[in-house]
Every structure is written in C-alpha cells, then in structure tokens.
mmJSON file of the N, C-alpha and C atoms, coordinates in Angstrom:
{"data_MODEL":{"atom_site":{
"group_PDB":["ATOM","ATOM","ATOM","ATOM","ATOM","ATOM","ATOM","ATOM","ATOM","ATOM","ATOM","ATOM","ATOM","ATOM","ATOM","ATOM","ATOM","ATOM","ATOM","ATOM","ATOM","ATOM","ATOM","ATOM","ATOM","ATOM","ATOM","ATOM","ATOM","ATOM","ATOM","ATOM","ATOM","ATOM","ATOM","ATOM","ATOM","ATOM","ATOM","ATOM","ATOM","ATOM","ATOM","ATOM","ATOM","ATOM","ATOM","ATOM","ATOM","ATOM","ATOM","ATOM","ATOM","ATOM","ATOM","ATOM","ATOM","ATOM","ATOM","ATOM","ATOM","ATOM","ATOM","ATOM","ATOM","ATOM","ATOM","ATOM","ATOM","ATOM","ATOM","ATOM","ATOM","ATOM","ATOM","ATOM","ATOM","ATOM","ATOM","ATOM","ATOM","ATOM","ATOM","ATOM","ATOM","ATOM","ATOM","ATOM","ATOM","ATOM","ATOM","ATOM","ATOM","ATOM","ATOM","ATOM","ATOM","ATOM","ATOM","ATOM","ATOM","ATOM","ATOM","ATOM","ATOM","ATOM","ATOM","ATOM","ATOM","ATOM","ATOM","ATOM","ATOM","ATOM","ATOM","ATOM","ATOM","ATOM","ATOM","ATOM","ATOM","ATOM","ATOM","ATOM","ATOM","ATOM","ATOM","ATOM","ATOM","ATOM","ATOM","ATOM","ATOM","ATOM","ATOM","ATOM","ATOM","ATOM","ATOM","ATOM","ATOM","ATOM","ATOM","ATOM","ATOM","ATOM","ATOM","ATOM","ATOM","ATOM","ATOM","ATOM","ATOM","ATOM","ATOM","ATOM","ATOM","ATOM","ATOM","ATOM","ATOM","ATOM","ATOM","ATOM","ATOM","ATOM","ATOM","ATOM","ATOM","ATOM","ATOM","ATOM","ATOM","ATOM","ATOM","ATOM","ATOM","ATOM","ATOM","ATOM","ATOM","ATOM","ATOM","ATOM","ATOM","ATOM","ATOM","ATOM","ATOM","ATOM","ATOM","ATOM","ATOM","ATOM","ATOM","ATOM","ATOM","ATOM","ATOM","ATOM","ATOM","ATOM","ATOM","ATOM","ATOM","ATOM","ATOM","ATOM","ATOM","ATOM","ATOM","ATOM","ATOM","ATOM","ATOM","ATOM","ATOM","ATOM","ATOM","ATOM","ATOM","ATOM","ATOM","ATOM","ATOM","ATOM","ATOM","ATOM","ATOM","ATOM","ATOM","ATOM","ATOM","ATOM","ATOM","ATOM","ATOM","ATOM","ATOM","ATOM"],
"id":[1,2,3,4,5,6,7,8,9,10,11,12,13,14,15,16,17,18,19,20,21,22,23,24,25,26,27,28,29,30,31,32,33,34,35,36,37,38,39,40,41,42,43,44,45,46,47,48,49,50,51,52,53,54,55,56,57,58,59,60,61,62,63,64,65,66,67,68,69,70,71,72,73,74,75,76,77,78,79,80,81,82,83,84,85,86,87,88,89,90,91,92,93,94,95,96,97,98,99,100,101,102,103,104,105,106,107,108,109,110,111,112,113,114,115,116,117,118,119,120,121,122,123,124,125,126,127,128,129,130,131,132,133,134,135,136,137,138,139,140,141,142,143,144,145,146,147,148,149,150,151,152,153,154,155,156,157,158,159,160,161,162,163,164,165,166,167,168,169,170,171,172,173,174,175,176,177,178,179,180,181,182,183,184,185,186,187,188,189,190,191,192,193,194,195,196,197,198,199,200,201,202,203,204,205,206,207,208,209,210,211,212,213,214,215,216,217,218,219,220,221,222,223,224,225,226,227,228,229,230,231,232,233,234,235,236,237,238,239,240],
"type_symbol":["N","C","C","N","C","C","N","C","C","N","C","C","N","C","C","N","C","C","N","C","C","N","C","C","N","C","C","N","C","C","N","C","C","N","C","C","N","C","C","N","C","C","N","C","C","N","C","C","N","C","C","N","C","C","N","C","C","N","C","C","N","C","C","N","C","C","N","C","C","N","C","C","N","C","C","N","C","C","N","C","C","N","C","C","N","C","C","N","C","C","N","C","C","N","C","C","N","C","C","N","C","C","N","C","C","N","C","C","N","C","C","N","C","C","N","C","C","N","C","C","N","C","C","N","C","C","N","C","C","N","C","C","N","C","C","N","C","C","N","C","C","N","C","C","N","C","C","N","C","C","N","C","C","N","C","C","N","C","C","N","C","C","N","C","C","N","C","C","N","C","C","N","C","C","N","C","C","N","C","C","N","C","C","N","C","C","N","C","C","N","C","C","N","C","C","N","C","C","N","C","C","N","C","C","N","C","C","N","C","C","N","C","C","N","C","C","N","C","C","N","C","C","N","C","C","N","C","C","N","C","C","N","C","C","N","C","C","N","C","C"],
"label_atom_id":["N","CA","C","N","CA","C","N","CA","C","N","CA","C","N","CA","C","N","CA","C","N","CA","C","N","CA","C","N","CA","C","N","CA","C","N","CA","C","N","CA","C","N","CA","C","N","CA","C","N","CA","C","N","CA","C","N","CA","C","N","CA","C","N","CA","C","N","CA","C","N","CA","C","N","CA","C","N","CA","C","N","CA","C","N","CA","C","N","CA","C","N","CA","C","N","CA","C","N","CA","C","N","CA","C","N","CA","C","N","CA","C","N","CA","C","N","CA","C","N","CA","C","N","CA","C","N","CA","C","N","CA","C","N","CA","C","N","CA","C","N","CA","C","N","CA","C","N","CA","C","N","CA","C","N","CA","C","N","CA","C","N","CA","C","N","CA","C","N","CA","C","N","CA","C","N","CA","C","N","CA","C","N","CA","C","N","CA","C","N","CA","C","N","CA","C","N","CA","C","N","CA","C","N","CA","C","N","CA","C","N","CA","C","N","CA","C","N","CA","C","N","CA","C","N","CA","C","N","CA","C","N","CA","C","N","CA","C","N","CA","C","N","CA","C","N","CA","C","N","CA","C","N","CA","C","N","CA","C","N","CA","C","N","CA","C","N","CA","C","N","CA","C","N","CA","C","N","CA","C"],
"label_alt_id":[null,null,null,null,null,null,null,null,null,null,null,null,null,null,null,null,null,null,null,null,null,null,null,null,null,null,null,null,null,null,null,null,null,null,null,null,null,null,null,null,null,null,null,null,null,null,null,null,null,null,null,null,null,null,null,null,null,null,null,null,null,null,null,null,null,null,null,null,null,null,null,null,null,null,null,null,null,null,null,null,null,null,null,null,null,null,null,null,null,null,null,null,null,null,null,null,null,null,null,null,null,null,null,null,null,null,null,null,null,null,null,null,null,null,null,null,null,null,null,null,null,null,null,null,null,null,null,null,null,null,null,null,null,null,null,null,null,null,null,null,null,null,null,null,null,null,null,null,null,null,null,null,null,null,null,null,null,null,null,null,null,null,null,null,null,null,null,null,null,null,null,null,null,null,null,null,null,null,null,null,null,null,null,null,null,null,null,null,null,null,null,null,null,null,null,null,null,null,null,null,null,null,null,null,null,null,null,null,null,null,null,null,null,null,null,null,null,null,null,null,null,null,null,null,null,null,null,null,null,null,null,null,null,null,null,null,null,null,null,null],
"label_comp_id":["UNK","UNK","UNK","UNK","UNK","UNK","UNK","UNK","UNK","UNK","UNK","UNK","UNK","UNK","UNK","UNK","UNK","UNK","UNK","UNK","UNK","UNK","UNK","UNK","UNK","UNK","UNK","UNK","UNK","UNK","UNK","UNK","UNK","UNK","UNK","UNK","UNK","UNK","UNK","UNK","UNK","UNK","UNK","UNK","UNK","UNK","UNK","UNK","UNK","UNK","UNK","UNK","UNK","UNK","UNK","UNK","UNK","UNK","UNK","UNK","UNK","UNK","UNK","UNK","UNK","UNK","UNK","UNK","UNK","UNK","UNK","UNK","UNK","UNK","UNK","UNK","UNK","UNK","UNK","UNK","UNK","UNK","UNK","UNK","UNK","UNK","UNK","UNK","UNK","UNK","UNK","UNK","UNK","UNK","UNK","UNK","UNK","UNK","UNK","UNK","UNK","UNK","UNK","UNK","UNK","UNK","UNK","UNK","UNK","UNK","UNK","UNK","UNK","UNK","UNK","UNK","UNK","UNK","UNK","UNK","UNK","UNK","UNK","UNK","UNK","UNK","UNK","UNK","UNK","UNK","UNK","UNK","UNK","UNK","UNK","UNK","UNK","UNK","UNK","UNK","UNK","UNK","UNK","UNK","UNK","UNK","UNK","UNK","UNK","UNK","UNK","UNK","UNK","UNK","UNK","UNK","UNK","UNK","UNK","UNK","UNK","UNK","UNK","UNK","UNK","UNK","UNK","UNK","UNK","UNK","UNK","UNK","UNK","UNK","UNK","UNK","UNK","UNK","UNK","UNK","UNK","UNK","UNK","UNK","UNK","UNK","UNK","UNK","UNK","UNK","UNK","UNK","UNK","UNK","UNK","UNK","UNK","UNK","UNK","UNK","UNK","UNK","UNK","UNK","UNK","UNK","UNK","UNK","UNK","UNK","UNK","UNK","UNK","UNK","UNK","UNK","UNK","UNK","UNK","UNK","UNK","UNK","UNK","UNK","UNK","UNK","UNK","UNK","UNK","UNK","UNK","UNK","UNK","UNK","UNK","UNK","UNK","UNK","UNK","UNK"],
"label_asym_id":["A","A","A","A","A","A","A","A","A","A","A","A","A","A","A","A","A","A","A","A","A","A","A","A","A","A","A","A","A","A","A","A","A","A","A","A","A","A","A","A","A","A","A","A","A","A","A","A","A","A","A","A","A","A","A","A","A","A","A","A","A","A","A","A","A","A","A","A","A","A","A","A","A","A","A","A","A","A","A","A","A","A","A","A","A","A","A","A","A","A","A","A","A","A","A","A","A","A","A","A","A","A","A","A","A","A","A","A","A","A","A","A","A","A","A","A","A","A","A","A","A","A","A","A","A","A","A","A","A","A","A","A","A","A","A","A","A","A","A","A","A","A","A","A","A","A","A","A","A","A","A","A","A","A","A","A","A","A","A","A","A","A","A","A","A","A","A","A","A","A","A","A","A","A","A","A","A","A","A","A","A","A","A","A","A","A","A","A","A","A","A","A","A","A","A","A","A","A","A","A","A","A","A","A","A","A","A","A","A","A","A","A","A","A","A","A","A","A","A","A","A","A","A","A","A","A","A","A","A","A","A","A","A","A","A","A","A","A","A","A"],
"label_entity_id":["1","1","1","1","1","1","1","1","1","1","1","1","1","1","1","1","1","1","1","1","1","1","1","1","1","1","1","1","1","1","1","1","1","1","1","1","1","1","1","1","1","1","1","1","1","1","1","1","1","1","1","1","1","1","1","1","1","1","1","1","1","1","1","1","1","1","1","1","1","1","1","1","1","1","1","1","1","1","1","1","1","1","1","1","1","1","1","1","1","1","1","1","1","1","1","1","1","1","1","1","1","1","1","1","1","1","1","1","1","1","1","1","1","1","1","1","1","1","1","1","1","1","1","1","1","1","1","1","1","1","1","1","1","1","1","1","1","1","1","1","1","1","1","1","1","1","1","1","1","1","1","1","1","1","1","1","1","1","1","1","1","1","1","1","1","1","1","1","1","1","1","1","1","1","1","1","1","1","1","1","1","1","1","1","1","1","1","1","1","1","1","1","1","1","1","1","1","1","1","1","1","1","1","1","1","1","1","1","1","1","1","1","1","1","1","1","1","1","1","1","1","1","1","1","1","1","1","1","1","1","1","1","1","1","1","1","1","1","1","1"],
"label_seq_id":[1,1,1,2,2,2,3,3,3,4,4,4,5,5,5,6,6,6,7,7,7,8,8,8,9,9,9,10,10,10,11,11,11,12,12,12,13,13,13,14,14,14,15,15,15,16,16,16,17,17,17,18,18,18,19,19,19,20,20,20,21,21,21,22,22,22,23,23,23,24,24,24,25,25,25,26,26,26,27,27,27,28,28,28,29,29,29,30,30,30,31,31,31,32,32,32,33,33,33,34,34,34,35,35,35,36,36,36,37,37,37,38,38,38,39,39,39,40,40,40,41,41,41,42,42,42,43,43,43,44,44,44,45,45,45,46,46,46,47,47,47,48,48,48,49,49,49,50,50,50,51,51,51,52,52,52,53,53,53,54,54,54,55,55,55,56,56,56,57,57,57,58,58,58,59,59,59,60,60,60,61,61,61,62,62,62,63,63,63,64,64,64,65,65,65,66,66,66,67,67,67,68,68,68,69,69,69,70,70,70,71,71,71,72,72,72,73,73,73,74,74,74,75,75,75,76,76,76,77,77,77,78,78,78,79,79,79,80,80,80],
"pdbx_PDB_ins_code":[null,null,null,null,null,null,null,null,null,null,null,null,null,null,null,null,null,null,null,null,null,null,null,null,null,null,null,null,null,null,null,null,null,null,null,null,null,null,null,null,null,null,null,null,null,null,null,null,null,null,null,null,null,null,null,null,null,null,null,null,null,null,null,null,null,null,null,null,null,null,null,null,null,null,null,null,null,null,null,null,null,null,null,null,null,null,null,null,null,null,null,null,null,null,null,null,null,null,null,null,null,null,null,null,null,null,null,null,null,null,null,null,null,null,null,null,null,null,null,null,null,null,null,null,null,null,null,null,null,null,null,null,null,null,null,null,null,null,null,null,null,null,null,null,null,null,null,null,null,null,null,null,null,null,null,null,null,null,null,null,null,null,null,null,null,null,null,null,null,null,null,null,null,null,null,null,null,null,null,null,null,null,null,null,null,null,null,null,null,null,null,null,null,null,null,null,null,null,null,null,null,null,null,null,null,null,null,null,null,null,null,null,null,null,null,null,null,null,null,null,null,null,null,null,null,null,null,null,null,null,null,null,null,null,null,null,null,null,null,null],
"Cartn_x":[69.534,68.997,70.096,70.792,71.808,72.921,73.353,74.203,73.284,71.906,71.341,71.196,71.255,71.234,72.874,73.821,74.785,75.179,74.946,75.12,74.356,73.277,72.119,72.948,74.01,74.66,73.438,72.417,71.403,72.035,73.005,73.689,72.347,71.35,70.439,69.801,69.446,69.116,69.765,71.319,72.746,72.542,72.608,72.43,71.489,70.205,69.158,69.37,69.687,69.95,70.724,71.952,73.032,72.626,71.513,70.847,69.999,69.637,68.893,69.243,70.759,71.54,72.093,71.791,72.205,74.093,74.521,76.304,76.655,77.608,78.348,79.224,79.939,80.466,80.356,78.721,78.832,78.405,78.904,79.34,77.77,78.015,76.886,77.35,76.678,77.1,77.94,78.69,79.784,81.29,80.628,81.452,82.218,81.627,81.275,80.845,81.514,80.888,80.47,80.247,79.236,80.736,81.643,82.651,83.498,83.449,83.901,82.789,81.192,80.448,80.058,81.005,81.019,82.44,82.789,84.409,84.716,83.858,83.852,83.086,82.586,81.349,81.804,82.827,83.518,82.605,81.342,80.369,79.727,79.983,79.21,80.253,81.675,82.853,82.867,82.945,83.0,81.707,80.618,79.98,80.269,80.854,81.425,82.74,83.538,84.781,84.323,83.135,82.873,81.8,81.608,80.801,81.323,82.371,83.224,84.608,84.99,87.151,88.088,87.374,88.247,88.169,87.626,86.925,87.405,87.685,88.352,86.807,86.257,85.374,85.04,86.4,86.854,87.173,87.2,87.785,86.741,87.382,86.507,86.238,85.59,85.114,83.316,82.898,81.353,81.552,82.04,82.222,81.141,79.584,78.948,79.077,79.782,80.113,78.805,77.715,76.253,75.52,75.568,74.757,73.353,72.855,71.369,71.086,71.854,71.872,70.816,69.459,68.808,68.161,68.229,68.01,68.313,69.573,70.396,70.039,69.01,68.711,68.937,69.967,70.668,70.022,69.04,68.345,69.453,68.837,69.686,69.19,70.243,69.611,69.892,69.186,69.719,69.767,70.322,70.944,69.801,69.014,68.086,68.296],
"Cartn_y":[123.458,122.192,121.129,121.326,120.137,120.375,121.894,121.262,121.332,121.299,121.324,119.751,118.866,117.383,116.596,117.65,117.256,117.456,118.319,118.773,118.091,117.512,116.482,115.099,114.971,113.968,112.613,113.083,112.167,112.169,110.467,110.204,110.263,109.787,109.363,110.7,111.25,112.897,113.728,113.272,114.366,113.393,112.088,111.406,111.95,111.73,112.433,113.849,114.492,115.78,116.22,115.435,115.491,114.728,113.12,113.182,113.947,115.245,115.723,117.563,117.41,118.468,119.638,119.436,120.431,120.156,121.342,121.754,121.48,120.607,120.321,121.289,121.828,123.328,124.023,124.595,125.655,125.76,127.778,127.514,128.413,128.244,129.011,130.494,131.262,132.07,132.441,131.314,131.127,130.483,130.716,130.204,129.084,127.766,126.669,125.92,124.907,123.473,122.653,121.553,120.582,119.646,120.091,119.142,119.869,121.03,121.688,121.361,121.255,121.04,119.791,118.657,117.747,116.802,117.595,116.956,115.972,115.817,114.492,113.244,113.513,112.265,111.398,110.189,109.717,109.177,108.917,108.753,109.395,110.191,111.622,112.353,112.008,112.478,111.347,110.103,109.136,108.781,109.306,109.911,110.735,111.801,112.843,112.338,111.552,110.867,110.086,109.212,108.306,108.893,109.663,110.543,111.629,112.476,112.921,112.744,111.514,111.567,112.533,113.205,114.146,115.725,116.122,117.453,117.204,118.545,119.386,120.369,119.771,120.608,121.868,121.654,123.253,124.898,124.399,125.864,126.653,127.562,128.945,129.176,128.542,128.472,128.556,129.092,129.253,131.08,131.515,132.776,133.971,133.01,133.636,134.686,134.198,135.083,136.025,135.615,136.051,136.497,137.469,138.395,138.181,137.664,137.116,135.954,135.424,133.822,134.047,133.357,133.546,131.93,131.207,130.118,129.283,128.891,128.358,128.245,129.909,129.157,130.952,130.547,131.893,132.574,133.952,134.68,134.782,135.438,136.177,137.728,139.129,140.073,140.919,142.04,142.622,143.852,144.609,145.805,146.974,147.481,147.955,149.649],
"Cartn_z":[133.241,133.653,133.717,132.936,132.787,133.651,133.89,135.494,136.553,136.991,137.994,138.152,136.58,137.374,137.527,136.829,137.517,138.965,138.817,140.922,141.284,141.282,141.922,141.735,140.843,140.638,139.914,139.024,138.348,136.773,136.942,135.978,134.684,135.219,134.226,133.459,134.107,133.428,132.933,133.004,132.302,130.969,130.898,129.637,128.613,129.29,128.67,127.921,128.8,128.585,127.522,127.511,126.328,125.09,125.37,123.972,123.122,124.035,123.665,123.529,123.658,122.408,123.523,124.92,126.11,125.705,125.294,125.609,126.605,127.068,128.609,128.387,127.326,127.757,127.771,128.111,128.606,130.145,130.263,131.479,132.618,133.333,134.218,134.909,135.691,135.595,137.042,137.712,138.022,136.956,135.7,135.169,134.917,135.505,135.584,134.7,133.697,133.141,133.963,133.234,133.681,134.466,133.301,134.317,135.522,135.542,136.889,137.808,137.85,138.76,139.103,137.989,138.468,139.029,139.431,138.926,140.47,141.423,142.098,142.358,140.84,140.282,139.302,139.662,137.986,137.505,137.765,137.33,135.717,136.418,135.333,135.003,135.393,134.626,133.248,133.785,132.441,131.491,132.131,130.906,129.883,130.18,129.514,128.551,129.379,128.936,127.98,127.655,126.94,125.393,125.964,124.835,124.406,124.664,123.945,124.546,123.568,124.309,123.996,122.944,122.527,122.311,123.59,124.135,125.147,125.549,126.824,126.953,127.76,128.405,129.206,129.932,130.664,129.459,127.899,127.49,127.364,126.649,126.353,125.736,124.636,122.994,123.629,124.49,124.276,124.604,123.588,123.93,123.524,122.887,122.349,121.154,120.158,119.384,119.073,118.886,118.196,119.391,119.701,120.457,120.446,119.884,119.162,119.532,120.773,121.019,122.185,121.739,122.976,123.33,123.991,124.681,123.302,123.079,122.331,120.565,120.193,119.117,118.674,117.594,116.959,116.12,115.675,115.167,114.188,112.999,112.614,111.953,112.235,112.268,110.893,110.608,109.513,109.546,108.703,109.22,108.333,108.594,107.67,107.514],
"occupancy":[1.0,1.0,1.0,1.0,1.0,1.0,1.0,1.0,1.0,1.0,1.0,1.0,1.0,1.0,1.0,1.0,1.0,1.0,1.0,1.0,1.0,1.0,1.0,1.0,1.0,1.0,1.0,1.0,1.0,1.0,1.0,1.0,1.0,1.0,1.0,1.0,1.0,1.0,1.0,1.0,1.0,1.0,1.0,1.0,1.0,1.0,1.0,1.0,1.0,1.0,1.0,1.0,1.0,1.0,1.0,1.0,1.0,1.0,1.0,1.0,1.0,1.0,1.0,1.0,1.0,1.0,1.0,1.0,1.0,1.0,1.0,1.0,1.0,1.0,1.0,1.0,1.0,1.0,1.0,1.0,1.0,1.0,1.0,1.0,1.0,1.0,1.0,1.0,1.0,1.0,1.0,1.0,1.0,1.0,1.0,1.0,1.0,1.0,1.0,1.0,1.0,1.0,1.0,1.0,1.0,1.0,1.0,1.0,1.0,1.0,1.0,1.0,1.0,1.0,1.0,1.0,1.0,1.0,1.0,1.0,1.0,1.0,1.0,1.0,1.0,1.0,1.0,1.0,1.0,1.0,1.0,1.0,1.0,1.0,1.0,1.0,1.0,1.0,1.0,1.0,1.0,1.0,1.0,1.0,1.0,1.0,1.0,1.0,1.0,1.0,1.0,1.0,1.0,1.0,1.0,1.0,1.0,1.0,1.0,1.0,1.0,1.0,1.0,1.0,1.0,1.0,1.0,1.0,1.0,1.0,1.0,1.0,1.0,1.0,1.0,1.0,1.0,1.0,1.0,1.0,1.0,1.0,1.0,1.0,1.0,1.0,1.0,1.0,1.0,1.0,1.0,1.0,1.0,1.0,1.0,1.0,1.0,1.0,1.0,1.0,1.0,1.0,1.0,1.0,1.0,1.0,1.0,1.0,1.0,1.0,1.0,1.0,1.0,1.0,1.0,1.0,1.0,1.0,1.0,1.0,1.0,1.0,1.0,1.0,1.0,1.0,1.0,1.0,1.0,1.0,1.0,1.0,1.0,1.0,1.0,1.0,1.0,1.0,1.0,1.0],
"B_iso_or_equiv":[0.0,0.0,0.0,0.0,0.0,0.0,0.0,0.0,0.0,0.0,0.0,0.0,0.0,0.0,0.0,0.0,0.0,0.0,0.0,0.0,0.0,0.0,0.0,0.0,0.0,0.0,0.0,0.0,0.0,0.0,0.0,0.0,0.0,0.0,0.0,0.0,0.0,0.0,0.0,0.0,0.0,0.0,0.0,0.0,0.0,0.0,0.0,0.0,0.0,0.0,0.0,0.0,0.0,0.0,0.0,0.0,0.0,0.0,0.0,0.0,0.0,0.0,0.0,0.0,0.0,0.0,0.0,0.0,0.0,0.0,0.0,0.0,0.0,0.0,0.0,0.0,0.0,0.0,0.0,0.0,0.0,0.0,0.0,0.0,0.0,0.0,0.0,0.0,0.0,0.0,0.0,0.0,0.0,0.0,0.0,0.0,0.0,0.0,0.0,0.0,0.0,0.0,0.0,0.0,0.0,0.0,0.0,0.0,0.0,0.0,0.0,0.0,0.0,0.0,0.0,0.0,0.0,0.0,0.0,0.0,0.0,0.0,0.0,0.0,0.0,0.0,0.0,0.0,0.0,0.0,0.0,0.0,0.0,0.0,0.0,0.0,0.0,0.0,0.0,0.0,0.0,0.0,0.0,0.0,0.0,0.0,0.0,0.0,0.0,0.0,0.0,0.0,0.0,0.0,0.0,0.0,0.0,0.0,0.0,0.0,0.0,0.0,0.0,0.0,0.0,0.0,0.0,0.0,0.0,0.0,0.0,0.0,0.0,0.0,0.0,0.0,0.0,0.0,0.0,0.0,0.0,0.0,0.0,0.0,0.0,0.0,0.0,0.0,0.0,0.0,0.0,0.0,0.0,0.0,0.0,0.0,0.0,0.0,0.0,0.0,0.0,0.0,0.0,0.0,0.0,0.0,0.0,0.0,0.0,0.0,0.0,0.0,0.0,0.0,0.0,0.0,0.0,0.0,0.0,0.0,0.0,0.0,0.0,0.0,0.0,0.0,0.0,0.0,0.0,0.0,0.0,0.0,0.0,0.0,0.0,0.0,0.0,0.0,0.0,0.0],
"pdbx_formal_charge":[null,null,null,null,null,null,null,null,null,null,null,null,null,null,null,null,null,null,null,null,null,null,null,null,null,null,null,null,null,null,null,null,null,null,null,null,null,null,null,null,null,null,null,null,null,null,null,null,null,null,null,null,null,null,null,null,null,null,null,null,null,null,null,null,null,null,null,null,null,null,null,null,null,null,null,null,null,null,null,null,null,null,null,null,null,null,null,null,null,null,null,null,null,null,null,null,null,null,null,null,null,null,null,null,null,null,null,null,null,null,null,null,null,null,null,null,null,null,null,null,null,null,null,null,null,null,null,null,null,null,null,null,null,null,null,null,null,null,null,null,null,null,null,null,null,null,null,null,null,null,null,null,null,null,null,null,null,null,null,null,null,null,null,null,null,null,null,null,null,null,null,null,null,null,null,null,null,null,null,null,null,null,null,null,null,null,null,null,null,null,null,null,null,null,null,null,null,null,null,null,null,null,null,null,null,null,null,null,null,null,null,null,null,null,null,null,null,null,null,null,null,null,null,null,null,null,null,null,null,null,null,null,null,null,null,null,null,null,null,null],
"auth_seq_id":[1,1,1,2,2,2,3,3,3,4,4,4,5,5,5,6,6,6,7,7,7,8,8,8,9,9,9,10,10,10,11,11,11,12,12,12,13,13,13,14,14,14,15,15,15,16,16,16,17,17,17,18,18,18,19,19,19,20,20,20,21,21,21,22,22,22,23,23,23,24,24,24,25,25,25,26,26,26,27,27,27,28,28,28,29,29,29,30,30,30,31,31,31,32,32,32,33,33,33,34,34,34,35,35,35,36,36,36,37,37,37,38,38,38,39,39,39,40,40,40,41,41,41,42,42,42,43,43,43,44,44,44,45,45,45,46,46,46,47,47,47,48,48,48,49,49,49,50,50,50,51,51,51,52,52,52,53,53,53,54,54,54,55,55,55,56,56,56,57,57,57,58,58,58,59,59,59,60,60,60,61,61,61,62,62,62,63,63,63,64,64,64,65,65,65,66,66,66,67,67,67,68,68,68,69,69,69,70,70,70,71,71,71,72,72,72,73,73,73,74,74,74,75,75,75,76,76,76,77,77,77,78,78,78,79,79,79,80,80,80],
"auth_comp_id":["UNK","UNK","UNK","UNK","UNK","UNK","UNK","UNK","UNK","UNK","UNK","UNK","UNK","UNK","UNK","UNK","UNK","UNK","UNK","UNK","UNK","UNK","UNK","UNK","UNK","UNK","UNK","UNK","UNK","UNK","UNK","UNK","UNK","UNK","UNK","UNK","UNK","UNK","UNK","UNK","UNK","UNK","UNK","UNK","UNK","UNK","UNK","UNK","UNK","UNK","UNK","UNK","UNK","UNK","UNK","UNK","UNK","UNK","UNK","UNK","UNK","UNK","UNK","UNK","UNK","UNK","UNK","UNK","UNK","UNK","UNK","UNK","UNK","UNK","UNK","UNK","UNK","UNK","UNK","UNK","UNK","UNK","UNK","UNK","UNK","UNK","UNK","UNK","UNK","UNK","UNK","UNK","UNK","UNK","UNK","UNK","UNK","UNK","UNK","UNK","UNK","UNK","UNK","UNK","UNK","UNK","UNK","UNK","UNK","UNK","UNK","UNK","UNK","UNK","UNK","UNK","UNK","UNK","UNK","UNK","UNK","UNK","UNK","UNK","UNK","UNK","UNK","UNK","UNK","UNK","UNK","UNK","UNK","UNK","UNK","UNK","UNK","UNK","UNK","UNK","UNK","UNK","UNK","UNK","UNK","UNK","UNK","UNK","UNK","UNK","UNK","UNK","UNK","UNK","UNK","UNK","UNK","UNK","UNK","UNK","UNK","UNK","UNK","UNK","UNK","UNK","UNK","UNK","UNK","UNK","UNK","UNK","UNK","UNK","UNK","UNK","UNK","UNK","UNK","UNK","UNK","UNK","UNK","UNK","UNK","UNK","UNK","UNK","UNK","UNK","UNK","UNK","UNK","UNK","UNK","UNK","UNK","UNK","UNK","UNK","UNK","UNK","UNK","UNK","UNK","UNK","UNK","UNK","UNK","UNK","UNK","UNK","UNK","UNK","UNK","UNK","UNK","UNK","UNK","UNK","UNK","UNK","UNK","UNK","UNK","UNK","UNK","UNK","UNK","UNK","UNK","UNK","UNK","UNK","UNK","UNK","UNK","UNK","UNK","UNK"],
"auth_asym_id":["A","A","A","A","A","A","A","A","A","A","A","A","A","A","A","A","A","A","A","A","A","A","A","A","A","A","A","A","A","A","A","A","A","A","A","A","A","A","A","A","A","A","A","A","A","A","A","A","A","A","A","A","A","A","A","A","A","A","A","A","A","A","A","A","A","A","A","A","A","A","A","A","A","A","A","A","A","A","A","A","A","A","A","A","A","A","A","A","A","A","A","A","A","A","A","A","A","A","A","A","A","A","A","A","A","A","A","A","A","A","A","A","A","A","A","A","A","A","A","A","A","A","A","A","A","A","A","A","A","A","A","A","A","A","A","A","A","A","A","A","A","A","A","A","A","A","A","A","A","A","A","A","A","A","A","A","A","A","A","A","A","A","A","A","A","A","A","A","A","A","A","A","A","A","A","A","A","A","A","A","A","A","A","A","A","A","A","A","A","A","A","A","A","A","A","A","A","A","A","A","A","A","A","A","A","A","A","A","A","A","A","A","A","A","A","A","A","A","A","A","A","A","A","A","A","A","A","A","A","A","A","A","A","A","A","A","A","A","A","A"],
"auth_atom_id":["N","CA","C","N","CA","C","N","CA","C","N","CA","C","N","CA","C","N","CA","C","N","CA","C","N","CA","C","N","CA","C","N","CA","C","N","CA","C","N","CA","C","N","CA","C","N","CA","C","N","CA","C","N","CA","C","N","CA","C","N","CA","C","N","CA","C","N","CA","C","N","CA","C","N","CA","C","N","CA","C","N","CA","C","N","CA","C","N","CA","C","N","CA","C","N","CA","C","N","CA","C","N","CA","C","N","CA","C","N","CA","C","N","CA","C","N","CA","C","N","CA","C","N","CA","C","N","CA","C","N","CA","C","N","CA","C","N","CA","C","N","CA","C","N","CA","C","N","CA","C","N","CA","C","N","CA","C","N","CA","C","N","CA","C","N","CA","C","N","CA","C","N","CA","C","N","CA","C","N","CA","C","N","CA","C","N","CA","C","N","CA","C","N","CA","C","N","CA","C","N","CA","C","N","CA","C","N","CA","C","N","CA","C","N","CA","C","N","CA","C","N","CA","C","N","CA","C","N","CA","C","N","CA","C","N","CA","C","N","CA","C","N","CA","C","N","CA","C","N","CA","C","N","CA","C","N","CA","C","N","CA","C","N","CA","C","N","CA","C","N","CA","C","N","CA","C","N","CA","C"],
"pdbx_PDB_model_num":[1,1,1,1,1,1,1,1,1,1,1,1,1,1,1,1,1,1,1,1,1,1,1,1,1,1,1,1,1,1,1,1,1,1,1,1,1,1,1,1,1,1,1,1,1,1,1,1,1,1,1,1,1,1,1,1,1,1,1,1,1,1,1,1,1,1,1,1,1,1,1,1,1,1,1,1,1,1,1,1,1,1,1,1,1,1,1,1,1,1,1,1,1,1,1,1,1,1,1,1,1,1,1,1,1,1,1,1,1,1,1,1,1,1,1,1,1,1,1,1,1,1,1,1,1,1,1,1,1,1,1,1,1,1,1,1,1,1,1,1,1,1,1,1,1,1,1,1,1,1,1,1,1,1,1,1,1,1,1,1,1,1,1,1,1,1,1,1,1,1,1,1,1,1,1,1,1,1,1,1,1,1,1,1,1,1,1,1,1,1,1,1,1,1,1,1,1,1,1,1,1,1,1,1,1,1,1,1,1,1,1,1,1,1,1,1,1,1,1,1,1,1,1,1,1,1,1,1,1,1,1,1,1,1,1,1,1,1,1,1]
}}}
C-alpha cells in the first residue's frame, strides 16, 4: 500500500501510512523502496528526508531474517 501511494505520488497517504508503522524500506518485488519509486517526487523524497535524516533507505537490511514473517508480524516457532 505504501508504495502504491507513492507512485500515485499522494504525499498525504505516504504520511499516514508511515504514522501508522508501514517500513519505507522495504522493498517490492521489483525490488524497489519507497524511495527508488519515488525518487522524482521531492515531495515525498523530503518527507522521508525529514522523518528519518539519518537512514539510507536504499540498503539491504530487510533481508527477512525470520522466515515466519507473515504480513509484518513475526510468529515465533518451536522445534517439537
């Protein structure tokens, strides 16, 4: 949802979205952040800029370590 309103370029719904706990880094399954799919909106780039200055949005730290990650909410399993 949250890069579908960045590509729509709806500054107001990426806000929302991020108050309400959506990761701008992660990526889609072009492999794509929110700031690669937005990266000719300084709009919704300096959103990002202003709410985190000190994140690099492009890396590769959503590498899913937990296999168990299913719509962002981590199970946890046991080995029986």
């Amino acid at each position: 949802m949250l890069h579908l309103a960045g590509r729509k370029g709806d500054k107001a719904l990426v806000k929302l979205l991020l108050d309400y706990g959506c990761d701008p880094k992660k990526k889609n399954k072009k492999k794509q952040s929110l700031r690669d799919i937005c990266k000719d909106n300084t709009e919704i780039l300096g959103l990002l800029r202003d709410r985190f200055p000190n994140n690099n949005h492009n890396n590769n730290n959503n590498n899913n370590n937990n296999n168990n990650n299913i719509r962002g909410v981590n199970f946890l399993t046991k080995s029986v």
